[in-house]
N, C-alpha and C positions, 0 to 999 in steps of 0.2 A: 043963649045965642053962641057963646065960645064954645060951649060945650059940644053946641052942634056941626060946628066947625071942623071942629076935631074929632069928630065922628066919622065926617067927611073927608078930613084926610087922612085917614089911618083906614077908610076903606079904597081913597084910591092908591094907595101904598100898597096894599095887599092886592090890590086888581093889577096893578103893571107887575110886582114880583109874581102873582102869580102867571102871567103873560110871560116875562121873562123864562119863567122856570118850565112853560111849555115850550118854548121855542128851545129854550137849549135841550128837552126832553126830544122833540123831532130832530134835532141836528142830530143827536148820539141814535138816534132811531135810524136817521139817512146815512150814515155811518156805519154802523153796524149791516145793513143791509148791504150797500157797498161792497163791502168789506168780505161778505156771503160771498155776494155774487162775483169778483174778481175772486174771490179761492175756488170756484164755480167752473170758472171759465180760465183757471192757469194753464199755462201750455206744460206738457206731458214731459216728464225727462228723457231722454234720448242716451241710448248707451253708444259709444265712441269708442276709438281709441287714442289716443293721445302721447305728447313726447315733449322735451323741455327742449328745444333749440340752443343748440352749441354751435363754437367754431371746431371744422378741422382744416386740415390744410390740403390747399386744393391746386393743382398744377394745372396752369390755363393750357389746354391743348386743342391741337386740330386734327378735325377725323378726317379720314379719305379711303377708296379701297384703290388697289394697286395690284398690277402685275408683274409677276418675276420674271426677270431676263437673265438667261447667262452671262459670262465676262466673255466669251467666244462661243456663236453653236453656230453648228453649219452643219448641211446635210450632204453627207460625202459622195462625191459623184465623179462620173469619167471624163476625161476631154476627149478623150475619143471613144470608137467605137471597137467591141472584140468581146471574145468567149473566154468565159471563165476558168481558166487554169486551175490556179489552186484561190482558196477561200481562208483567207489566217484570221477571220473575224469571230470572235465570242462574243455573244450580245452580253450588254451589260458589262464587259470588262473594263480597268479603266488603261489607257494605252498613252505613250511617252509619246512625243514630237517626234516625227520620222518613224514611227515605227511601221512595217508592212501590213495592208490591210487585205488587199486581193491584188491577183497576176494574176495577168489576161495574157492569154497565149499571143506569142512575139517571137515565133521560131523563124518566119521569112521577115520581122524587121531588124530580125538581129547578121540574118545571113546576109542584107541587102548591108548593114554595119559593119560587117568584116569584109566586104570587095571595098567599102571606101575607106578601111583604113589602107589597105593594101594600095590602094590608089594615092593615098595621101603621101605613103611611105615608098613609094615610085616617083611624082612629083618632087620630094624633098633630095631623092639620089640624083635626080638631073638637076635639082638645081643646083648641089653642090660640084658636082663635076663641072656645066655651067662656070660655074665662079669660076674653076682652075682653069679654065679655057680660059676665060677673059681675061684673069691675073697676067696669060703671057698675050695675051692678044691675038687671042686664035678665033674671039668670037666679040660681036660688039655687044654694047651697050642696052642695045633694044629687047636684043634674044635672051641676055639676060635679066633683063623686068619684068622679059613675059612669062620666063622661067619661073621667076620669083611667084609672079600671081598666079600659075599654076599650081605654088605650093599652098599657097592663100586658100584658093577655089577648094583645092580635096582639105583642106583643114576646116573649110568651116562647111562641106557638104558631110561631113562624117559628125560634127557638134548638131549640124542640123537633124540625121538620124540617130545620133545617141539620144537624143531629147524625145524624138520619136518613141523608142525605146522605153527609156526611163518612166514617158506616161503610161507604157502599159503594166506597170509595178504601183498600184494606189498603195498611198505613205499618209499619214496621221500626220496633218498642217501643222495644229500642235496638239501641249497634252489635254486630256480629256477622259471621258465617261464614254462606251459607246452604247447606244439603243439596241433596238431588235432589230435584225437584219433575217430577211429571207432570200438573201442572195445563193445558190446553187454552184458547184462544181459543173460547169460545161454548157452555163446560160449565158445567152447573148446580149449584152446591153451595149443600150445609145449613149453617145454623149448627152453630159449633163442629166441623167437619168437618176432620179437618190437611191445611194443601196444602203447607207446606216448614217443614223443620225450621233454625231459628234457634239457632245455638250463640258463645256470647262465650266462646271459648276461649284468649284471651290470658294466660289464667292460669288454672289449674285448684285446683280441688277435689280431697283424696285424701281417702276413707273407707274405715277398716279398723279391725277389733276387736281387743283384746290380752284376755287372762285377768287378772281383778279384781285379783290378786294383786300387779299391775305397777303399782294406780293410783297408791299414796301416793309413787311414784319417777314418776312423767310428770304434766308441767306444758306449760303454753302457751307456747311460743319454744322449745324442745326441735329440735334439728336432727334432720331425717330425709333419706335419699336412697332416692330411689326409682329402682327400675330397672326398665324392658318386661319383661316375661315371654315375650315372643319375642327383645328383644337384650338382653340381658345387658351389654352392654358400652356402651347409652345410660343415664347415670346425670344424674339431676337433684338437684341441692337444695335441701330447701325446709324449711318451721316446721313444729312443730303449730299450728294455731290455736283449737282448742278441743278440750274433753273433754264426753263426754254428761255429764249431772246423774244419772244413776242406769245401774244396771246389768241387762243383761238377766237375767230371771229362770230363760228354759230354758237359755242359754249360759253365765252367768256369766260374758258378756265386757262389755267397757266399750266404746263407740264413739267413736271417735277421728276430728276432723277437723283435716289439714294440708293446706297450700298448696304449688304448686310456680309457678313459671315455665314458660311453654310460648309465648314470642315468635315463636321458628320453625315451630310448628304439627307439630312430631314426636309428638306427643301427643293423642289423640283421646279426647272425655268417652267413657265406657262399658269402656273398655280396662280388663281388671285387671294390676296393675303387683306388685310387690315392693316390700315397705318395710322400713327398715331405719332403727333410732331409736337414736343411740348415748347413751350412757349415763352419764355422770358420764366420768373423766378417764382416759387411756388408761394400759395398768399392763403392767409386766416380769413375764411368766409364760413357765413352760417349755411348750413344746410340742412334740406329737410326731406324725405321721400315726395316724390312726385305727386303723388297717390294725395299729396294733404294740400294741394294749390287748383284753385278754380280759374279755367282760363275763359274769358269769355269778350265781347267786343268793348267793354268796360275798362278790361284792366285785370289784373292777376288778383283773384280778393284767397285769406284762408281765412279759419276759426279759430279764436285766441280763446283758448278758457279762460274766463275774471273771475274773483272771489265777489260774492254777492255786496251792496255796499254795506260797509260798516261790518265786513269783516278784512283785517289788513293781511294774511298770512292765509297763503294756498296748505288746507290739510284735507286730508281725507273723508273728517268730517262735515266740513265745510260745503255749503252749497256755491256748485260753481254754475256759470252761466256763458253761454256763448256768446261770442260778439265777433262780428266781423270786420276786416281791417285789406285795405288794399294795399300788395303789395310789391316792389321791381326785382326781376328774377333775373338770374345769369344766366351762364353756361349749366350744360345737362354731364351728368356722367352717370352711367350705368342710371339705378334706379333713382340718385341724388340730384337735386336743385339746387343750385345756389341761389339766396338771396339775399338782393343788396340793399332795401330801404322795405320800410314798414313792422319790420318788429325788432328787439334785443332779445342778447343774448339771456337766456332763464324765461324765457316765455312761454307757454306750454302752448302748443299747438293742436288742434286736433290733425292727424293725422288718415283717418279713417269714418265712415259714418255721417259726414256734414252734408248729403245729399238731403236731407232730414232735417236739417239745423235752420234757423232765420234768430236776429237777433236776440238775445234772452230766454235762449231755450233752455232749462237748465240739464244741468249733465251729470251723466254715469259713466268714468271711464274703466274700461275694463281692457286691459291688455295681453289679455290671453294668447290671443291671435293677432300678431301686429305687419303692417304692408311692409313691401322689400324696399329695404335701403342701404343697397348693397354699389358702392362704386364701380366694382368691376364683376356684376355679374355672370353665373357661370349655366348652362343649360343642364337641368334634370333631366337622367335620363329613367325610367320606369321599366 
């Protein structure tokens, strides 16, 4: 009877070990399978380009475009009317305050000016004889006042055609650059007709508008640098020198006047230029090429290479993986971004390629070819 017993348990002892020993034989079997099938089904590596995010130093600025005005330009013209005598004008010269620019013929107002001096200087001998009369009392009081305002009347009838006169002589208001003139020896113009444009471009005028937004931040002596809109790589600097007193009502922008220097004459009024106003004090920010931030109704996200888990140190060897992260972006300069929340400093970014990427896609970076990230980009020409 014991014996049978024990027969009986020592056969169901081998029946659950051997149960057991199946069931842990299918788990490593479901496992292994698994195991196929996700190396089956891993996602492909993706080649990229990539970069370790640093800080540099970044000067908060404000963009605008703007156009040059002289410190004096006027288009020189006649107040009267008359034919052109002589022509002292050289286009493009640059000419002193006063100096002569065309005589317009003034042979009958100069002759009509020598009968009233002569008039003036008859007037003044009666009046002095006059006086000697009256000294003894040979003439009254009356005859001599009216004397007097006869000398009056030819003195100021003869300032009134010297004046006549003198506008037939155009004189340079002040100094200056002159334009091209096609003015003629013995052509007839009107008044207020333009015959040569006068510009005092020794230092110029910049006018450009910013958004209201900017005004309680921009003051007068605020540095700006302006740069041509055809070279990019002539850069001047100059102040603000004033702010408009009010703001336009259909732009809501402010109008801004700043000064530059223009001694060597590379700078022509009417040009529009680039401006650029920097802004309080320059600051340690990360950045990154443009080219490596996804902007979308989300939020700014990029691709962070990770070293895979249970490796602690990014190496070459190393399998690295993507992962995406959202992040707050600044101000733009040239081809650089600043960002101010979502990664540190030594992070590798991808830069290039992440069209391609979703979470854990693992990576090849290769930086053969890498995007522009260049702050103050400059145009190629071929």
């Amino acid at each position: 009877m014991k014996r049978t017993m024990s027969k009986r348990m020592i056969i169901m002892l081998v029946s659950v070990g051997g149960l057991f020993a199946a069931i842990i034989g299918y788990q490593m079997f479901v496992a292994s399978m698994m195991k196929k099938f996700l190396a089956s089904n891993a996602q492909p590596p993706a080649t990229v380009t990539a970069m370790q995010v640093k800080r540099e130093t970044w000067q908060p600025q404000l963009s605008a475009v703007g156009n040059l005005r002289a410190l004096q330009g006027i288009e020189v013209s006649s107040e009267v009317a008359g034919v052109v005598k002589k022509n002292h004008i050289h286009s493009g010269n640059w000419v002193k305050k006063g100096d002569l620019l065309i005589e317009l013929s003034s042979d009958e107002e100069a002759a009509q000016l020598q009968a009233m001096k002569a008039s003036r200087k008859l007037a003044e001998i009666n009046f002095k004889r006059d006086q000697e009369q009256f000294d003894i009392h040979a003439i009254s009081q009356s005859q001599l006042d009216a004397s007097q305002a006869n000398v009056t009347s030819a003195r100021a009838q003869q300032f009134k055609q010297q004046a006549i006169v003198d506008k037939k002589r155009i004189r340079a208001p002040f100094a200056g650059r002159l334009g091209v003139s096609q003015i003629s020896e013995g052509q007839f113009i009107n008044p207020s007709e333009p015959l040569v444009s006068l510009q005092d471009s020794s230092s110029l005028y910049v006018d450009f508008s910013l958004p209201q937004k900017h005004v309680h931040a921009l003051k007068a002596g605020l540095d700006i640098t302006v740069a041509s809109a055809q070279n990019g790589e002539l850069l001047i600097k100059g102040l603000i020198t004033a702010i408009n007193s009010s703001v336009d009502l259909n732009t809501r922008n402010v109008l801004i006047e700043g000064k530059i220097a223009n001694s060597d004459g590379l700078m022509l009024p009417g040009m529009f230029v680039n401006v650029k106003i920097d802004m309080g004090k320059p600051q340690q920010l990360l950045t990154l090429p443009q080219t490596a931030i996804s902007f979308n109704a989300y939020g700014s996200t990029l691709f962070v290479a990770k070293a895979e888990k249970g490796q602690a140190n990014l190496k070459a060897e190393q399998k690295l993986l993507a992962q995406q992260v959202f992040v707050k972006t600044g101000d733009k300069r040239g081809d650089q971004v600043a960002i101010l929340e979502g990664i540190k400093e030594g992070d590798t970014v991808v830069t290039s390629g992440q069209l391609k990427l979703k979470n854990g896609t693992p990576l090849i970076i290769n930086n053969n070819v890498l995007p522009a990230n260049a702050p103050a980009p400059k145009p190629q020409e071929h």
